[in-house]
C-alpha positions as CSV (number, residue, x, y, z in Angstrom):
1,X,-25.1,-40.8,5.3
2,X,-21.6,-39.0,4.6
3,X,-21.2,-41.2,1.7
4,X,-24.5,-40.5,0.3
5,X,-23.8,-36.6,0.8
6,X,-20.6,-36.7,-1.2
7,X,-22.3,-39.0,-3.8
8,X,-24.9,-36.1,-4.3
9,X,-23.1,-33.2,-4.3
10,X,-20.6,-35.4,-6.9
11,X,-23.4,-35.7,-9.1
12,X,-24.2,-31.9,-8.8
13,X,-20.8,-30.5,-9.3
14,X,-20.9,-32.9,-12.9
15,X,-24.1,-31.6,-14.1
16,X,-22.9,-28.4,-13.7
17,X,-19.8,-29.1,-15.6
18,X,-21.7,-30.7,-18.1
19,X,-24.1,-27.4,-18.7
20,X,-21.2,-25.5,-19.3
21,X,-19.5,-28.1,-21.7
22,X,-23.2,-27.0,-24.2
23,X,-22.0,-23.0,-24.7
24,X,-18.2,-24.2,-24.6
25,X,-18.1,-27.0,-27.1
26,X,-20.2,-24.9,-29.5
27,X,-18.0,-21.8,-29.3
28,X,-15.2,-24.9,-30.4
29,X,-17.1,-25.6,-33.0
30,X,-17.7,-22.2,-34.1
31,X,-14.6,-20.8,-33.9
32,X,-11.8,-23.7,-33.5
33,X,-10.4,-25.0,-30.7
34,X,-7.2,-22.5,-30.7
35,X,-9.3,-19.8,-30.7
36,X,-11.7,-20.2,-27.3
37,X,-9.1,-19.3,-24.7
38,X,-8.3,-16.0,-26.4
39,X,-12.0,-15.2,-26.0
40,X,-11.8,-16.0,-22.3
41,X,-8.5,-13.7,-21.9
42,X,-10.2,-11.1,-24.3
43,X,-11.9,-9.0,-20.8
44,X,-8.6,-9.0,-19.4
45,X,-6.5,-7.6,-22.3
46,X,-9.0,-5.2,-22.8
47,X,-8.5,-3.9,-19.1
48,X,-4.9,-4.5,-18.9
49,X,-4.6,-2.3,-22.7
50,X,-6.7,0.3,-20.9
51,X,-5.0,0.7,-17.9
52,X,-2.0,0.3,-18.9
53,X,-1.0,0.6,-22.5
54,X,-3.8,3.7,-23.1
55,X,-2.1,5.4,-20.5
56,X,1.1,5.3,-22.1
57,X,0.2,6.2,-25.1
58,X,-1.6,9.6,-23.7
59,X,1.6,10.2,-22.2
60,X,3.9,9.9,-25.0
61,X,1.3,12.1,-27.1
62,X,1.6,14.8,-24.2
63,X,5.2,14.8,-24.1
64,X,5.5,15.8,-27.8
65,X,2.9,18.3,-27.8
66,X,3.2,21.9,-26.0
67,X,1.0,24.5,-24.5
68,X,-1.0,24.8,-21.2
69,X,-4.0,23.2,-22.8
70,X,-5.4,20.2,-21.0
71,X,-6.7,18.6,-24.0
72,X,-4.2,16.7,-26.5
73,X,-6.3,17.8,-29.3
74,X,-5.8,21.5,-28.3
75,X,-1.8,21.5,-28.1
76,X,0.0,22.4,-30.5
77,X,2.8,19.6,-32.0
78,X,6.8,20.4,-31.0
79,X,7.6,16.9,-31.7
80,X,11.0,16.4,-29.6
81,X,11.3,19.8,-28.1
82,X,10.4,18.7,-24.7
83,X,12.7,16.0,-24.9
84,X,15.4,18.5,-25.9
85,X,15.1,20.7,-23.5
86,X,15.4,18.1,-20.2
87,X,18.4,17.0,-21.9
88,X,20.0,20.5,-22.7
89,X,23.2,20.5,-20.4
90,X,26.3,21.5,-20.9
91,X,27.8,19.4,-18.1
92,X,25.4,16.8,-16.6
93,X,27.1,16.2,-13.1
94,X,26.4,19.6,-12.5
95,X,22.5,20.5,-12.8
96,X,23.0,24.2,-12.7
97,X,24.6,24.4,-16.1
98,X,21.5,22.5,-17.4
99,X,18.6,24.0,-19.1
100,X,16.2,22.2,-16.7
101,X,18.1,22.1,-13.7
102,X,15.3,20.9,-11.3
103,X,14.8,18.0,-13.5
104,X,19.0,16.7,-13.1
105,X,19.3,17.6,-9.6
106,X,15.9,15.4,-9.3
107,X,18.0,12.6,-11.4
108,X,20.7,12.6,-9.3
109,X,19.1,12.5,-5.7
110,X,17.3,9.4,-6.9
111,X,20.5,8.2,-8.6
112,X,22.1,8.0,-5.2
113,X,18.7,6.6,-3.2
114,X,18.4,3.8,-5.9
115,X,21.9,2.9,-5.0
116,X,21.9,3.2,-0.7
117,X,18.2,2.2,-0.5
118,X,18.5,-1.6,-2.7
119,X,21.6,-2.5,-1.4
120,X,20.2,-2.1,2.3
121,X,16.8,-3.1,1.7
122,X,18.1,-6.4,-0.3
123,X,20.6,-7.0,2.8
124,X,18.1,-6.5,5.6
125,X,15.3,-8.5,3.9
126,X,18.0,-11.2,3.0
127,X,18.8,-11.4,6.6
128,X,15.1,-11.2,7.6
129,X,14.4,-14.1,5.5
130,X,17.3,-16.3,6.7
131,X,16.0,-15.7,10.6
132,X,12.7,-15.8,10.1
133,X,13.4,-19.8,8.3
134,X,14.5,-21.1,11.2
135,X,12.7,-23.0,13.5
136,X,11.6,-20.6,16.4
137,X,9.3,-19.6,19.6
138,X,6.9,-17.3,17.8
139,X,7.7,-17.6,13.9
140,X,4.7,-16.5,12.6
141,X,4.1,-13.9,15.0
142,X,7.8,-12.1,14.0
143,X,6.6,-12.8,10.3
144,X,3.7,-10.8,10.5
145,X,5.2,-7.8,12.0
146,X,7.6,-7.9,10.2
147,X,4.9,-7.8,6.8
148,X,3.1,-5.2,8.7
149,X,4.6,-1.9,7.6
150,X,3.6,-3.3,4.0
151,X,-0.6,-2.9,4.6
152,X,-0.1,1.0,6.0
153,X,-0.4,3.8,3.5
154,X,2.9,5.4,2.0
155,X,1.3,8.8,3.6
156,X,0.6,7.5,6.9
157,X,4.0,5.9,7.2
158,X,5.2,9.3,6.0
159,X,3.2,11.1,9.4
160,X,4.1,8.9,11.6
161,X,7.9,8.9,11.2
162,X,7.7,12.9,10.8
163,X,6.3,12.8,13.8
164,X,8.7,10.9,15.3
165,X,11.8,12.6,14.3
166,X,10.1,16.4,14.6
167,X,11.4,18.6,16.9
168,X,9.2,18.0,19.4
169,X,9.0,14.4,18.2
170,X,9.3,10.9,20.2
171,X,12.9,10.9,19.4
172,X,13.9,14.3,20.6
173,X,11.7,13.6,24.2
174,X,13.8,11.1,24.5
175,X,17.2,13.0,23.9
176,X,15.9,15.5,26.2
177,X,15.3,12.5,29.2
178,X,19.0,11.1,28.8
179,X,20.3,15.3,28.6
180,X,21.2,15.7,25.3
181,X,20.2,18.5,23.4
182,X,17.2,18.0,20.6
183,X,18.2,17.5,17.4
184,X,15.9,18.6,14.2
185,X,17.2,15.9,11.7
186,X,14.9,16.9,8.7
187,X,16.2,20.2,8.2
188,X,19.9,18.7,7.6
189,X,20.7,17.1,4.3
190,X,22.3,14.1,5.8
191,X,20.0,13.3,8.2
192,X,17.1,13.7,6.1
193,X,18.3,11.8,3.7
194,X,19.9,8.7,6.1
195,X,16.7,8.4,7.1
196,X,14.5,8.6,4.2
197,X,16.5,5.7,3.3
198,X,15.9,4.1,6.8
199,X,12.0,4.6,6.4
200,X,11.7,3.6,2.9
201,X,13.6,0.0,4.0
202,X,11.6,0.1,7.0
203,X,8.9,0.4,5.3
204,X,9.4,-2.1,2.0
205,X,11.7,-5.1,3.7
206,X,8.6,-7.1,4.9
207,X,7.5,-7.8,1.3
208,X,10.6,-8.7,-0.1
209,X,11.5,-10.7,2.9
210,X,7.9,-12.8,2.3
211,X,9.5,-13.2,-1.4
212,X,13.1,-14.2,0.0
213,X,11.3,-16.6,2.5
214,X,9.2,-18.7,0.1
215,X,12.3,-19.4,-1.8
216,X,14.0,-19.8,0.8
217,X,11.2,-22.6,2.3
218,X,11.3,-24.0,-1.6
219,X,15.1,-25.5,-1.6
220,X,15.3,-29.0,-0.8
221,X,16.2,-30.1,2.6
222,X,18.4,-33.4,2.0
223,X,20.9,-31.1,0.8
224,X,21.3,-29.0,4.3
225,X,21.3,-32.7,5.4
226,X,23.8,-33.7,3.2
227,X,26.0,-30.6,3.9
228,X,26.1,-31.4,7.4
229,X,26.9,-35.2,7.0
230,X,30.0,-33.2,5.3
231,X,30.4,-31.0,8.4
232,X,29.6,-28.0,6.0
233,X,30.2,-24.8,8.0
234,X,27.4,-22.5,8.0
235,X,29.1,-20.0,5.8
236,X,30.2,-23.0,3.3
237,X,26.4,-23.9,3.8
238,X,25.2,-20.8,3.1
239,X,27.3,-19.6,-0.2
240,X,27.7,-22.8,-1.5
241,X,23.7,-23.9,-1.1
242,X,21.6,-21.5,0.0
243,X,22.4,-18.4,-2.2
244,X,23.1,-20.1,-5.6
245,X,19.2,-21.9,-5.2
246,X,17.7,-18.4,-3.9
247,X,19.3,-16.8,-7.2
248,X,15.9,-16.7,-8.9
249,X,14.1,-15.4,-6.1
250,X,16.7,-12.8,-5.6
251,X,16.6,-11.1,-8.9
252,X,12.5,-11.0,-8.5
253,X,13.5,-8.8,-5.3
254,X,16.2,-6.7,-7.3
255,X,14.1,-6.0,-10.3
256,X,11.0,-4.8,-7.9
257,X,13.0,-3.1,-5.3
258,X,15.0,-1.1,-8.0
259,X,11.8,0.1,-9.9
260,X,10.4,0.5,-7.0
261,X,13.2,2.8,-5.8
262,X,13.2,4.8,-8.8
263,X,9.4,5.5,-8.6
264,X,9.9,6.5,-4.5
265,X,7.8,9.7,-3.7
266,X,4.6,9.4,-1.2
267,X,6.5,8.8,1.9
268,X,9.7,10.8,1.1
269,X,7.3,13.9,0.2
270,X,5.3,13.8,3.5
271,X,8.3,13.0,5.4
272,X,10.8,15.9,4.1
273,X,7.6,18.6,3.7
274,X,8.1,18.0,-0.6
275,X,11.7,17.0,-0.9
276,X,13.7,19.0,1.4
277,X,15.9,20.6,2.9
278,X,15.6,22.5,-0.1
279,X,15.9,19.9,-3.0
280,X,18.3,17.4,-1.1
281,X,15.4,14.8,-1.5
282,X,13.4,15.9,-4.7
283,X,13.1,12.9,-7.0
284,X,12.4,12.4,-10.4
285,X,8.6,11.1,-9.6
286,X,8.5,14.5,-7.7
287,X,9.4,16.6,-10.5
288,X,6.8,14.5,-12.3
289,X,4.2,15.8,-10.2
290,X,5.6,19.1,-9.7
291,X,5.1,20.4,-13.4
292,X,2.4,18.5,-13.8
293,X,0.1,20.0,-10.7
294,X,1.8,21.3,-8.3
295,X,1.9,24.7,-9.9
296,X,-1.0,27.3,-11.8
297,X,1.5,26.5,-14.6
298,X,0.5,23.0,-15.8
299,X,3.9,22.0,-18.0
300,X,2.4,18.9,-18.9
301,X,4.9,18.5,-21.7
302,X,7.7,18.4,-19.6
303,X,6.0,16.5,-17.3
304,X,5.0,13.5,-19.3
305,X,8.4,14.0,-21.4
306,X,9.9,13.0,-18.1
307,X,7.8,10.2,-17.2
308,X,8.4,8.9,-20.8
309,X,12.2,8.4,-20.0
310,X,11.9,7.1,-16.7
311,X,9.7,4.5,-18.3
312,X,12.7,3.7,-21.0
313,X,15.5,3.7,-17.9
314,X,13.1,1.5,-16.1
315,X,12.6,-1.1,-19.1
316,X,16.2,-0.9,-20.2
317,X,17.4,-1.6,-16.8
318,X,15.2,-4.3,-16.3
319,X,15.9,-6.0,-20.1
320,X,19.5,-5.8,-18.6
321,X,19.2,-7.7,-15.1
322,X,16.8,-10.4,-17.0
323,X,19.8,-11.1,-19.4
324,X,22.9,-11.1,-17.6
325,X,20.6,-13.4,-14.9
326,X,20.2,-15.6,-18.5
327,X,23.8,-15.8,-19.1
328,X,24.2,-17.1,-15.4
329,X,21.8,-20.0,-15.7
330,X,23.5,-21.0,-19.3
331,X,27.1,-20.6,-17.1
């Protein structure tokens, strides 16, 4: 009866195939072979150039216009002006001698996050990963807490460890139980910005760790086998095997995590109450937003001018990691 089942719904599945070889082989014929799949990938493009490449475009043709006027149409053109003015400074490690001195304080606080929060991230997901392969009681429970973080909202992560380290917080309670004195962490520059570090990795390790893993699960295992027929150490094992096959995988991680990084704003805004103490934790995407809409002044100009060099930093960076990771593969 099985056999008669599969025989059927084997015969079904081909006379559907064979209905939709009619419109296919006449679009061949109509248009060539070569031609067909771009028609199928045609909805997609057409998506992917709206979302993505339309919205670049209005961005660059905001960032050379000026005015308060939401409409391209109705700004005036200042061509490079905007750009001119973010990059007016007469001494660029100090933002106070710059024109726009919001904008290079904002470019140096994410200068030193990018730096402390890929580093740790890469280190704790690498870690993660190399744990979380082993064989263990409970694997794929500890793997999906650890992914867990990932599914919450930036903004709810954001509440959640405010609340925690707030002055009347679930931290400080717990000072106050072991007499020590409460502690209100976000209103200290270091502190705040230790741990919007701490949350953002926190936060982001479980889906780099679920990249690190799969490579991790992809490498062979005759040569751990082999290694410790040669009484490998684990170190030996590890820098000599592991690492050096995980390479792709780990410049996926790098390239994400440091755009990633660069573009950091939901949580760190919710967390420090919109970049403090004071500007201590104001990033670039912040001042993004901030001349954009966060005043009755709409600098839009600015605003975009910004976003459009982030974008180049972003792509020039990433041109960079994909060739020097090139030149190691020819090596």
């Amino acid at each position: 009866m099985a056999i008669k089942a599969s025989a059927v719904l084997e015969r079904l599945v081909e006379g559907v195939m064979s209905l939709v070889e009619i419109p296919i082989n006449a679009l061949e014929r109509l248009m060539g072979r070569k031609r067909v799949p771009y028609l199928f990938l045609a909805p997609n493009l057409v998506l992917f150039g709206i979302f993505t490449f339309l919205p670049i475009a209005i961005s660059v043709g905001y960032a050379v216009t000026g005015g308060t006027n939401l409409f391209v149409t109705d700004r005036p053109f200042v061509g490079l002006d905007n750009f001119r003015q973010l990059l007016s400074c007469q001494d660029y490690s100090r933002p106070g001698t710059c024109q726009e001195s919001l904008f290079w304080t904002a470019i140096w606080n994410t200068f030193w996050f990018v730096g402390f929060n890929v580093v740790a991230t890469l280190l704790v997901a690498l870690v993660t990963a190399l744990i979380l392969n082993r064989a263990m009681v409970g694997r794929g429970f500890f793997r999906a807490m650890f992914f867990y973080p990932v599914l919450l909202s930036p903004v709810v992560i954001g509440l959640i460890w405010k609340w925690f380290l707030d002055r009347n917080g679930l931290l400080n309670a717990f000072f106050e139980m072991m007499g020590v004195p409460p502690h209100v962490f976000l209103l200290e520059v270091g502190w705040a910005r230790f741990f919007v570090v701490l949350v953002s990795v926190w936060f982001h390790m479980g889906f780099y760790t679920l990249i690190l893993l799969a490579g991790l699960q992809a490498i062979p295992k005759d040569l751990y086998e082999a290694a410790a027929i040669d009484a490998a150490s684990r170190r030996r094992t590890l820098f000599a095997i592991t690492l050096p096959l995980l390479g792709p995988n780990l410049l996926v991680v790098l390239i994400l995590l440091m755009i990633r990084s660069v573009q950091i704003f939901d949580e760190a805004w919710v967390l420090t109450n919109g970049g403090g103490p004071g500007t201590a934790n104001s990033f670039i995407v912040q001042y993004i937003y901030q001349m954009a809409f966060g005043s009755d002044l709409r600098l839009l100009g600015l605003a975009s001018a910004a976003s459009v060099l982030m974008g180049v930093v972003l792509l020039a960076l990433t041109l960079v990691q994909l060739r020097l990771a090139r030149k190691t593969e020819e090596i």
